[in-house]
N, CA, C and O atoms as CSV, one atom per row, in Angstrom:
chain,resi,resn,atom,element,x,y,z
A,1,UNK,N,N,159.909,-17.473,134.445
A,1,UNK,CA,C,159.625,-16.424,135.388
A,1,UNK,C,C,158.163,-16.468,135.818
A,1,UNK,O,O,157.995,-16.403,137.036
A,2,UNK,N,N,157.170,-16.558,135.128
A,2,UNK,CA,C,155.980,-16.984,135.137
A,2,UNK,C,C,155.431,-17.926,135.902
A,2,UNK,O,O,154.425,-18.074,136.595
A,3,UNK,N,N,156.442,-18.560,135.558
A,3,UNK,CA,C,156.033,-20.105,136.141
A,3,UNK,C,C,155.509,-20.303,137.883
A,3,UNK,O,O,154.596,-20.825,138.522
A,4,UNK,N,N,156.607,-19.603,138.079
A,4,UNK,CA,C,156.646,-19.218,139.552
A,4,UNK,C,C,155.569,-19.021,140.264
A,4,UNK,O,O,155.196,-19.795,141.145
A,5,UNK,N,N,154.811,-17.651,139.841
A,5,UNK,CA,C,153.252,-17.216,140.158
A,5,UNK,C,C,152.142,-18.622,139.678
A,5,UNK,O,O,151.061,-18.495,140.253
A,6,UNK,N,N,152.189,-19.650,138.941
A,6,UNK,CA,C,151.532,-20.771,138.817
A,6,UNK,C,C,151.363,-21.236,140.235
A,6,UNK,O,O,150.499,-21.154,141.108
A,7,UNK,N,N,152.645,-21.798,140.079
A,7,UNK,CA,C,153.012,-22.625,140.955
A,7,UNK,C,C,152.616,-22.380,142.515
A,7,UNK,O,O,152.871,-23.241,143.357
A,8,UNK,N,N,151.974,-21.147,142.851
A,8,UNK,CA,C,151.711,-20.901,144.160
A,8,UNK,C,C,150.677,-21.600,144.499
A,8,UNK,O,O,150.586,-21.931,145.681
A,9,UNK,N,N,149.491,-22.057,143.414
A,9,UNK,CA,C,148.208,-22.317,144.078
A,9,UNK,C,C,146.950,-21.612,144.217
A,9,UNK,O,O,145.821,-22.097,144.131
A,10,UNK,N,N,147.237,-20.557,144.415
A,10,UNK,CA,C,146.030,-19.657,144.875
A,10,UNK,C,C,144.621,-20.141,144.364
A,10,UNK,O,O,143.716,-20.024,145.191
A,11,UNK,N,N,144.251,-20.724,142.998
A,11,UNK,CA,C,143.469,-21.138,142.471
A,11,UNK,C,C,142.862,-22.104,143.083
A,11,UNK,O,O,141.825,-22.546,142.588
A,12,UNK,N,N,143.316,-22.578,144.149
A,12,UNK,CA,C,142.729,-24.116,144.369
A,12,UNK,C,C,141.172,-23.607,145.215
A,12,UNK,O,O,140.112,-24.202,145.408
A,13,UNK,N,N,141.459,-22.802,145.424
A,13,UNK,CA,C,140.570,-22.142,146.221
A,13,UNK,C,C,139.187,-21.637,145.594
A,13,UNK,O,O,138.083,-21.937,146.050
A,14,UNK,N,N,139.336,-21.108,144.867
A,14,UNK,CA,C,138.837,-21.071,143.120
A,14,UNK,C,C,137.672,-22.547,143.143
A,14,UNK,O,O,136.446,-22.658,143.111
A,15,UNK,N,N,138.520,-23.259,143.197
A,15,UNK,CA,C,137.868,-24.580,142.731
A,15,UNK,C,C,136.997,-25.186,143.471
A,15,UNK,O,O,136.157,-26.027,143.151
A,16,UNK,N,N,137.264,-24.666,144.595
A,16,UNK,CA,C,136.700,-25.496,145.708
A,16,UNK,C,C,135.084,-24.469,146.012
A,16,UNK,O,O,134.034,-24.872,146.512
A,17,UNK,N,N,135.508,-22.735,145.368
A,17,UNK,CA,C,134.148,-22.376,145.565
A,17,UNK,C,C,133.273,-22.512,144.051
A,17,UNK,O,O,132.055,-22.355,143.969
A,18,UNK,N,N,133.906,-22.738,143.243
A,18,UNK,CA,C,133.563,-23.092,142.623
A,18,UNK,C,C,132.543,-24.715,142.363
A,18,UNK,O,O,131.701,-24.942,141.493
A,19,UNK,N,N,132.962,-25.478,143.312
A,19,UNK,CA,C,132.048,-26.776,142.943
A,19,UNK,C,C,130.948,-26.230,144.434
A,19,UNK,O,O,129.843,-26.771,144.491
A,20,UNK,N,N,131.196,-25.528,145.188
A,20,UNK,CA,C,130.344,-25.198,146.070
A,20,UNK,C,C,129.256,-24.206,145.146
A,20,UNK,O,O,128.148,-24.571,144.753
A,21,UNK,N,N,129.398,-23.901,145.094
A,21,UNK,CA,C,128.738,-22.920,143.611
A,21,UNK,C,C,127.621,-23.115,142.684
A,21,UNK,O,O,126.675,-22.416,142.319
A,22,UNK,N,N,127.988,-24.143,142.457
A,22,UNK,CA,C,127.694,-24.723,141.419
A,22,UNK,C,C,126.174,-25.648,142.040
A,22,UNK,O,O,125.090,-25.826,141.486
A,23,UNK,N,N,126.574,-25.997,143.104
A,23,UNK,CA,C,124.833,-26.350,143.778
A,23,UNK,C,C,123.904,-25.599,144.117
A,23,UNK,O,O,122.720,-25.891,144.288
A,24,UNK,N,N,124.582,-24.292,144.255
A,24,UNK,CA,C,123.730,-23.071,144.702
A,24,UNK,C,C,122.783,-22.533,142.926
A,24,UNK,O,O,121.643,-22.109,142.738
A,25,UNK,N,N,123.637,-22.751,142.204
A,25,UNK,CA,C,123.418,-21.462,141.045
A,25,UNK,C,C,121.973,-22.718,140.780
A,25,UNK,O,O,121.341,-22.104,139.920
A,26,UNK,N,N,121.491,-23.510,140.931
A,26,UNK,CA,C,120.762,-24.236,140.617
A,26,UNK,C,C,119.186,-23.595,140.964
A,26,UNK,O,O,118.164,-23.502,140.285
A,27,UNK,N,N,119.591,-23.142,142.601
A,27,UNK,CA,C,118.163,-22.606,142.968
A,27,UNK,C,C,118.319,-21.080,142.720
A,27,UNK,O,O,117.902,-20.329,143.601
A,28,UNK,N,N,118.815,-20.614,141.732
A,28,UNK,CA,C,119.230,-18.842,141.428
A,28,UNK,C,C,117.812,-18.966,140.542
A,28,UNK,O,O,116.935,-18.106,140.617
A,29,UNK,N,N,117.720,-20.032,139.779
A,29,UNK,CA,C,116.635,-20.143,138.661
A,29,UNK,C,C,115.421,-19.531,139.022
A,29,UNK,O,O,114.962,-19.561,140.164
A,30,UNK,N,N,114.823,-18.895,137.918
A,30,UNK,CA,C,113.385,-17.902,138.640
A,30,UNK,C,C,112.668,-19.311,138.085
A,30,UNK,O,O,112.829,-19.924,137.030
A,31,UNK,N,N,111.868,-19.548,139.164
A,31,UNK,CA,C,110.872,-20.577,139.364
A,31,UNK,C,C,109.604,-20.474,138.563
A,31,UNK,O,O,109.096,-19.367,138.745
A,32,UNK,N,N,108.743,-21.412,137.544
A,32,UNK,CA,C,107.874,-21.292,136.986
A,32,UNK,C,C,108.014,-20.413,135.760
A,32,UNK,O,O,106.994,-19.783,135.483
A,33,UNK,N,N,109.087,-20.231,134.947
A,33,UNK,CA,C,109.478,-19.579,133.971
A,33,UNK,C,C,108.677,-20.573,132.600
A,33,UNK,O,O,107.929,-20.201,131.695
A,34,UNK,N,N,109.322,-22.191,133.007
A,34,UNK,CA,C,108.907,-22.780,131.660
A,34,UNK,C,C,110.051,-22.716,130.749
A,34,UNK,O,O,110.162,-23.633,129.935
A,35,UNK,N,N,110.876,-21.821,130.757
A,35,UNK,CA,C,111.599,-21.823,129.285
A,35,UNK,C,C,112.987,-21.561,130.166
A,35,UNK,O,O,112.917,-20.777,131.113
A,36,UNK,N,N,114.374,-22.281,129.825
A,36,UNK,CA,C,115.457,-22.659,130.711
A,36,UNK,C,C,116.263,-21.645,130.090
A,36,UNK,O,O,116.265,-21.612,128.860
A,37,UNK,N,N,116.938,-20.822,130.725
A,37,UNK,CA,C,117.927,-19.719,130.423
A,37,UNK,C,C,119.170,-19.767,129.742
A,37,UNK,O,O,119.345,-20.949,129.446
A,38,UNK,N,N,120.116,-19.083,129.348
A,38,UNK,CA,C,121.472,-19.778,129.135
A,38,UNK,C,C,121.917,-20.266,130.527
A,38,UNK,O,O,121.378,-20.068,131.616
A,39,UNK,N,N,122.956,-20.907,130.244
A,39,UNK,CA,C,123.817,-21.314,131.286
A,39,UNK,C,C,125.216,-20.405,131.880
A,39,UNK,O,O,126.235,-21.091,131.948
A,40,UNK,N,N,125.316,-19.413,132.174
A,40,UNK,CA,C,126.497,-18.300,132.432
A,40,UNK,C,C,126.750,-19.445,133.103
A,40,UNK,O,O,126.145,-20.444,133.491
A,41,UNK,N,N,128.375,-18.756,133.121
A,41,UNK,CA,C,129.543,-19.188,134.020
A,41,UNK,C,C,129.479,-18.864,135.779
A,41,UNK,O,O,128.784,-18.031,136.360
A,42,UNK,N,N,130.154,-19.533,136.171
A,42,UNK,CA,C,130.357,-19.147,137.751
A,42,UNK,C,C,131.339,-17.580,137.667
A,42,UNK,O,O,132.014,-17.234,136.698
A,43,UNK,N,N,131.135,-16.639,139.268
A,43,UNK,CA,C,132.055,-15.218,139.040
A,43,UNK,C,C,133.485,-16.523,138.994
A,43,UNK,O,O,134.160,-16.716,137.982
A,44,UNK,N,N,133.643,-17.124,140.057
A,44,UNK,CA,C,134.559,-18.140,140.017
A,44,UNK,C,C,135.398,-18.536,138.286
A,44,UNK,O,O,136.443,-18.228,137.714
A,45,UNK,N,N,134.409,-19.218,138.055
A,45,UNK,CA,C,135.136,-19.864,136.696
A,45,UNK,C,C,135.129,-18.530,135.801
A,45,UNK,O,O,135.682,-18.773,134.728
A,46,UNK,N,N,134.804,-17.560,135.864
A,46,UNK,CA,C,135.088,-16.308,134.672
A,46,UNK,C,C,136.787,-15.835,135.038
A,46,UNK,O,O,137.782,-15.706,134.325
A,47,UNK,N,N,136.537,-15.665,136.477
A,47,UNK,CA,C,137.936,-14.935,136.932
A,47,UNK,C,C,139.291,-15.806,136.826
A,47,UNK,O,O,140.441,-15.468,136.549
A,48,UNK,N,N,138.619,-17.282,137.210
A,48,UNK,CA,C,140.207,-17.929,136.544
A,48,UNK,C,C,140.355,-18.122,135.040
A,48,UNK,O,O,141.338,-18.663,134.534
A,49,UNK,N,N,139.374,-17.674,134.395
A,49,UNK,CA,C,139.540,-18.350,132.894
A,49,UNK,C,C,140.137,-16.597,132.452
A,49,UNK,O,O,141.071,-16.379,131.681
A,50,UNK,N,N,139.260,-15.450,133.218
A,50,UNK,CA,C,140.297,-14.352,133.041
A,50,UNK,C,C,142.244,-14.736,133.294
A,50,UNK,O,O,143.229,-14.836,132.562
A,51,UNK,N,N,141.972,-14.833,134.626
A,51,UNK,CA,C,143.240,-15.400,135.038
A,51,UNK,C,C,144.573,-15.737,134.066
A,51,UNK,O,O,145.654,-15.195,133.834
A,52,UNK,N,N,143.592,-17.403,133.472
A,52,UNK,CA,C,144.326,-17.801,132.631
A,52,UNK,C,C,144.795,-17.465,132.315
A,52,UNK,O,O,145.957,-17.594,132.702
A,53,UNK,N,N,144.416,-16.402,130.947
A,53,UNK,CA,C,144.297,-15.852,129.651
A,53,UNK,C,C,145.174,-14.928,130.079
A,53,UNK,O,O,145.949,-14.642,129.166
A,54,UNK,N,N,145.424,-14.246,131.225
A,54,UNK,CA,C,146.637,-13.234,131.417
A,54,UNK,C,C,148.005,-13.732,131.341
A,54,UNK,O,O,148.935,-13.193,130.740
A,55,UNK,N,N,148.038,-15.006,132.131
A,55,UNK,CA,C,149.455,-15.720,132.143
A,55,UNK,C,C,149.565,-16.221,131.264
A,55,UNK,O,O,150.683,-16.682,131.035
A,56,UNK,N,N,148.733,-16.377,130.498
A,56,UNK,CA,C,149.327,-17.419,128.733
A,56,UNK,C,C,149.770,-15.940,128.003
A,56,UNK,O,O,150.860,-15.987,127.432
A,57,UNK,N,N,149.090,-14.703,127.957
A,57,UNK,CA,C,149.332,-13.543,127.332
A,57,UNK,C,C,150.914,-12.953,128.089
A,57,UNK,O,O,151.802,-12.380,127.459
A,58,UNK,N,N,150.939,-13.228,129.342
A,58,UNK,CA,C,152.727,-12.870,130.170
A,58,UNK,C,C,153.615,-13.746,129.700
A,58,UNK,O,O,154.818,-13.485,129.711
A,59,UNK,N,N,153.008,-15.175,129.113
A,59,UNK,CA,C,154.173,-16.112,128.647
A,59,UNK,C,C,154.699,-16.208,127.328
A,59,UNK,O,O,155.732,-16.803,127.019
A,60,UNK,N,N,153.558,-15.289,126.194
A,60,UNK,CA,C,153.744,-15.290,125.416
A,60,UNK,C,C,154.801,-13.936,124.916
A,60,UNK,O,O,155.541,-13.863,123.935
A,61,UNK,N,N,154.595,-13.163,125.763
A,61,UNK,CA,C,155.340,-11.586,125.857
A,61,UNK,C,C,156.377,-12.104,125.819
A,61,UNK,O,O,156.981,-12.088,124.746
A,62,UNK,N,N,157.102,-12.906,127.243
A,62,UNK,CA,C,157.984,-13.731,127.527
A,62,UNK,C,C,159.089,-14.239,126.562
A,62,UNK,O,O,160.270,-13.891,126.539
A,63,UNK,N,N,158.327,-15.312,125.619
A,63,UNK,CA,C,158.360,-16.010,124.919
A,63,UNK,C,C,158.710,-15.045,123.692
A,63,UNK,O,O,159.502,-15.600,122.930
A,64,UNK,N,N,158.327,-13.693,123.263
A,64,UNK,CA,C,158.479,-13.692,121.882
A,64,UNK,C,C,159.954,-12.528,122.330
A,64,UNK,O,O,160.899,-12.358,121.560
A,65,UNK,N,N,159.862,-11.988,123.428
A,65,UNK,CA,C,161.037,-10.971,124.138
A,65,UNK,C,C,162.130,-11.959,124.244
A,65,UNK,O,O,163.178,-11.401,124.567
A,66,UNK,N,N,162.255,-13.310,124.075
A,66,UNK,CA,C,163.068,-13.860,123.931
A,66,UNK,C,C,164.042,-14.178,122.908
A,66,UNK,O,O,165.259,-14.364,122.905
A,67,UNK,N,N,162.731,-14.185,121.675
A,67,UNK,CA,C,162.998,-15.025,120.587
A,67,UNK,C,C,163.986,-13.530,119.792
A,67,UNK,O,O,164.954,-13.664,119.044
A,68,UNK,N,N,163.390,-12.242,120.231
A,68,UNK,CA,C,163.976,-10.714,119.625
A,68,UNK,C,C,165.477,-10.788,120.416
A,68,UNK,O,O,166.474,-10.201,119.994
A,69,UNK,N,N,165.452,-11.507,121.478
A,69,UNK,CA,C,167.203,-11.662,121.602
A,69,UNK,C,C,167.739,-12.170,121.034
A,69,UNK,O,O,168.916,-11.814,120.982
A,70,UNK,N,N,167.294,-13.443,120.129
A,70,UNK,CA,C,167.926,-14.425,119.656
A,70,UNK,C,C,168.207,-13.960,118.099
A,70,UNK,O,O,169.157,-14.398,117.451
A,71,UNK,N,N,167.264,-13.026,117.597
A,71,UNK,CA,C,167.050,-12.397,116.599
A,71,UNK,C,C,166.244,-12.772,115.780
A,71,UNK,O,O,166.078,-12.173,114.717
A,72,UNK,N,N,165.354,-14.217,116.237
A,72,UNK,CA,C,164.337,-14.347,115.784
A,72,UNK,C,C,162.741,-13.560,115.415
A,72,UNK,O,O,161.755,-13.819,114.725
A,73,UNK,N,N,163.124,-12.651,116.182
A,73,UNK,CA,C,161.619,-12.054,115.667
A,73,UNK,C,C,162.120,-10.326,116.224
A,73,UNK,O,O,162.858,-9.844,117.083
A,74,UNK,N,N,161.222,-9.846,115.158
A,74,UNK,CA,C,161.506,-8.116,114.977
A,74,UNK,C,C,160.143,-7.038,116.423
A,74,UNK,O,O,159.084,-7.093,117.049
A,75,UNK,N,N,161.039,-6.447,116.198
A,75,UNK,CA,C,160.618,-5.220,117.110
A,75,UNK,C,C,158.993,-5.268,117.392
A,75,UNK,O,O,158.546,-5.128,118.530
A,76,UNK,N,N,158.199,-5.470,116.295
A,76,UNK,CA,C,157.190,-4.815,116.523
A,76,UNK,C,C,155.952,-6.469,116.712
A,76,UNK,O,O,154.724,-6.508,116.793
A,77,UNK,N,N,156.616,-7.194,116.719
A,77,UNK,CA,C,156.179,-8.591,116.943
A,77,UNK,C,C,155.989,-8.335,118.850
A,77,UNK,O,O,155.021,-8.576,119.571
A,78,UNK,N,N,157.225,-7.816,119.155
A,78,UNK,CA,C,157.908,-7.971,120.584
A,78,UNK,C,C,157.060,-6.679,121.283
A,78,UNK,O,O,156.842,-6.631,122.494
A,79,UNK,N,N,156.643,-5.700,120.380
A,79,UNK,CA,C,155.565,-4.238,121.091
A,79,UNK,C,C,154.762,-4.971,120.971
A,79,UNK,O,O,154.305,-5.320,122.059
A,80,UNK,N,N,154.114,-5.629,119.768
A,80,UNK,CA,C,152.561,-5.944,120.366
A,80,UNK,C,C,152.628,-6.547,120.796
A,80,UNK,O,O,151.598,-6.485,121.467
A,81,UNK,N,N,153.455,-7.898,121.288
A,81,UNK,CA,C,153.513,-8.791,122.636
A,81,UNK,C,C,153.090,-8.311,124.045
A,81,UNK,O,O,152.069,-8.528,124.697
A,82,UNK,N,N,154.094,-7.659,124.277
A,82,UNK,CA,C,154.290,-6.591,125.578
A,82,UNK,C,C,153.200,-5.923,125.726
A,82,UNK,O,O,152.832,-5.967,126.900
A,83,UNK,N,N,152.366,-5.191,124.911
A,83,UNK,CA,C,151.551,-4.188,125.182
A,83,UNK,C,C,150.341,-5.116,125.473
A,83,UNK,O,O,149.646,-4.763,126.427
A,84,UNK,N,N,149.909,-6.431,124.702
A,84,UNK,CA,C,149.265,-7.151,125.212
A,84,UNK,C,C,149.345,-7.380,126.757
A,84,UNK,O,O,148.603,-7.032,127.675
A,85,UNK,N,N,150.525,-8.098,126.716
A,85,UNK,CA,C,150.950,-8.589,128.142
A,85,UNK,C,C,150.180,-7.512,129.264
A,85,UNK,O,O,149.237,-7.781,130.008
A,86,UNK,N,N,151.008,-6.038,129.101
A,86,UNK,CA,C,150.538,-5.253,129.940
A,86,UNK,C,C,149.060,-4.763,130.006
A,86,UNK,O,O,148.531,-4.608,131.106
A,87,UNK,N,N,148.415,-4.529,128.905
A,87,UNK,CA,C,146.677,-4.674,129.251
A,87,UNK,C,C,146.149,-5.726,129.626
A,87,UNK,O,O,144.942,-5.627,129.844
A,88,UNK,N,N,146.752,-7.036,129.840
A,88,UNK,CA,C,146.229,-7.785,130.699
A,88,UNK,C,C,146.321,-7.745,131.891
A,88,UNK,O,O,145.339,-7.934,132.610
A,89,UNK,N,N,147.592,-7.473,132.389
A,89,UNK,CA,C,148.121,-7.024,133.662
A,89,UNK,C,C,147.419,-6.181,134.240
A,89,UNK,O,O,146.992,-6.587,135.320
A,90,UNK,N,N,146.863,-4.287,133.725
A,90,UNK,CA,C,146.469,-3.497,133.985
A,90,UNK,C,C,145.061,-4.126,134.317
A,90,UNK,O,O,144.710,-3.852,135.465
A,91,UNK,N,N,144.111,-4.945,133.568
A,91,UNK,CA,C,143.213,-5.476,133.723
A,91,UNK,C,C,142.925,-5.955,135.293
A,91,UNK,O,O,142.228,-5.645,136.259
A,92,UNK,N,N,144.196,-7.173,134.785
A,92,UNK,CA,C,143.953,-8.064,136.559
A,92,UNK,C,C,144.146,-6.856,137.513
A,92,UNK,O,O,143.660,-6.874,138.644
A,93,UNK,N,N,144.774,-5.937,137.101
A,93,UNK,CA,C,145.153,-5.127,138.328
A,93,UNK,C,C,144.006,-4.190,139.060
A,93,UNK,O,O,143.993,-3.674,140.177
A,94,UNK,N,N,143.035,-4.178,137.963
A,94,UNK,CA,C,141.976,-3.222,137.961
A,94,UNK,C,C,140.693,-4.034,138.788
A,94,UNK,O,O,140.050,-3.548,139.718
A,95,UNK,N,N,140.549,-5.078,138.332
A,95,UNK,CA,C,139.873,-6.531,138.946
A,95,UNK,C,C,139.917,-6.545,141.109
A,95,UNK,O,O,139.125,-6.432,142.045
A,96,UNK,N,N,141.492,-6.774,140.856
A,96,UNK,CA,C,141.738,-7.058,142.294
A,96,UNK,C,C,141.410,-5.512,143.093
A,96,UNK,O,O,140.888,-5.592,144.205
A,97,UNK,N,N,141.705,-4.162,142.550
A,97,UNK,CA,C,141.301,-3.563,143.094
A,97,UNK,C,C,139.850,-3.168,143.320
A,97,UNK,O,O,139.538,-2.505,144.309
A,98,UNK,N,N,139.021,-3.537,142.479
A,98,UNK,CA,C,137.543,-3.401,142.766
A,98,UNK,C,C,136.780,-4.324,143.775
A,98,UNK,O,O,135.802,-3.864,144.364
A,99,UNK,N,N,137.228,-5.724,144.015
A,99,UNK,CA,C,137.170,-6.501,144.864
A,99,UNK,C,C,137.703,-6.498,146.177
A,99,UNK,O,O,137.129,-6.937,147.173
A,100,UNK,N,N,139.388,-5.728,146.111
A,100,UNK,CA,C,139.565,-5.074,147.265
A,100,UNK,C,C,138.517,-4.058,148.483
A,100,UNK,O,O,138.309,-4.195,149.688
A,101,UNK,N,N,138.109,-3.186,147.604
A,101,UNK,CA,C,136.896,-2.350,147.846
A,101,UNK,C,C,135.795,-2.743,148.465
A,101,UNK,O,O,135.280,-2.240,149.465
A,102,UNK,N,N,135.451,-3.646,147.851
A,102,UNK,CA,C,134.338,-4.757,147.509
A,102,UNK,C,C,134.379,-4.975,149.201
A,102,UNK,O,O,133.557,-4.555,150.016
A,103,UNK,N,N,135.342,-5.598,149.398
A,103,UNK,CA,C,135.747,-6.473,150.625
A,103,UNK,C,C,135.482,-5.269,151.604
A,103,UNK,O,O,134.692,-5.214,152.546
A,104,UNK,N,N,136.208,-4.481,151.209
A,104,UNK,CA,C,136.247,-3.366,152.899
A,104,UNK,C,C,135.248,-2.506,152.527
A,104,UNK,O,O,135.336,-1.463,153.173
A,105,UNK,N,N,134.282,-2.511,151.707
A,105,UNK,CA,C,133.030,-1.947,151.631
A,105,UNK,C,C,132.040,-2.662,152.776
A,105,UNK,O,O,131.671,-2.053,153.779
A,106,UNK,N,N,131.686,-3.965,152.495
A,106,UNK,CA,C,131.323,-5.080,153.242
A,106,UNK,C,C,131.750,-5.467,154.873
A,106,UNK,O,O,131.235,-6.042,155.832
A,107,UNK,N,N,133.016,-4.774,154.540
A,107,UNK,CA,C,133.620,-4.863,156.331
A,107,UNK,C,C,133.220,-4.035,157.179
A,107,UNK,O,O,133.011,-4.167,158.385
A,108,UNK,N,N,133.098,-2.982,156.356
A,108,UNK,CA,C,132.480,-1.524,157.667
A,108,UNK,C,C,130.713,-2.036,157.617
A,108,UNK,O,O,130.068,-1.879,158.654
A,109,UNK,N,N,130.495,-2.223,157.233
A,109,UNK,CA,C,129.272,-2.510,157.012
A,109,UNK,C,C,128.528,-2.938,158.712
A,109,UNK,O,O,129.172,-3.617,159.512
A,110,UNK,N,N,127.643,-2.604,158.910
A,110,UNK,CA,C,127.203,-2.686,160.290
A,110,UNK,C,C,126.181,-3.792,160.161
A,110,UNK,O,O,125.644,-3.849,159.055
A,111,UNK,N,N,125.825,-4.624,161.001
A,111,UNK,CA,C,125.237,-5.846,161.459
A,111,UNK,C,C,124.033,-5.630,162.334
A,111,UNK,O,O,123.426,-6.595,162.799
């Protein structure tokens, strides 16, 4: 079921600002420091590695809601699955709506 939402792609996009990115974050550096900072991640590479971590957490829900049909695994294996699953969900969901915002904050925005 999962699989499906993979399979669309959307990420590629991801990638592509991501290596664009990645030449920029170079001159972000405060100049004449002397001493080299950590290295953070791109917003890019945080949000798909968020990403990830949601659909491996939906596959694993998946995966163990399965195994409680089969009678392999008990009730409360299958709640904390799920409840995972869904605070990840609620997460991404919380994500896209702040960026939604984000966007039509920026749109009215006058020039």
């Amino acid at each position: 079921m999962i699989d499906a939402i993979q399979s669309i792609g959307a990420f590629s996009a991801v990638k592509e600002t991501e290596a664009a990115g990645s030449s920029s974050s170079a001159s972000l550096a405060t100049p004449g420091t002397g001493a080299a900072a950590p290295q953070a991640g791109s917003f890019a590479e945080v949000l798909g590695n968020m990403t990830t971590d949601a659909i491996r957490s939906v596959k694993s829900a998946e995966g163990v809601s399965l195994q409680a049909i089969r009678g392999e695994a008990n009730t409360r294996e299958v709640v904390d699955a799920v409840m995972s699953a869904e605070q990840s969900l609620q997460t991404a969901i919380a994500i896209r709506d702040k960026v939604v915002t984000a966007y039509l904050e920026i749109a009215r925005m006058q020039i």
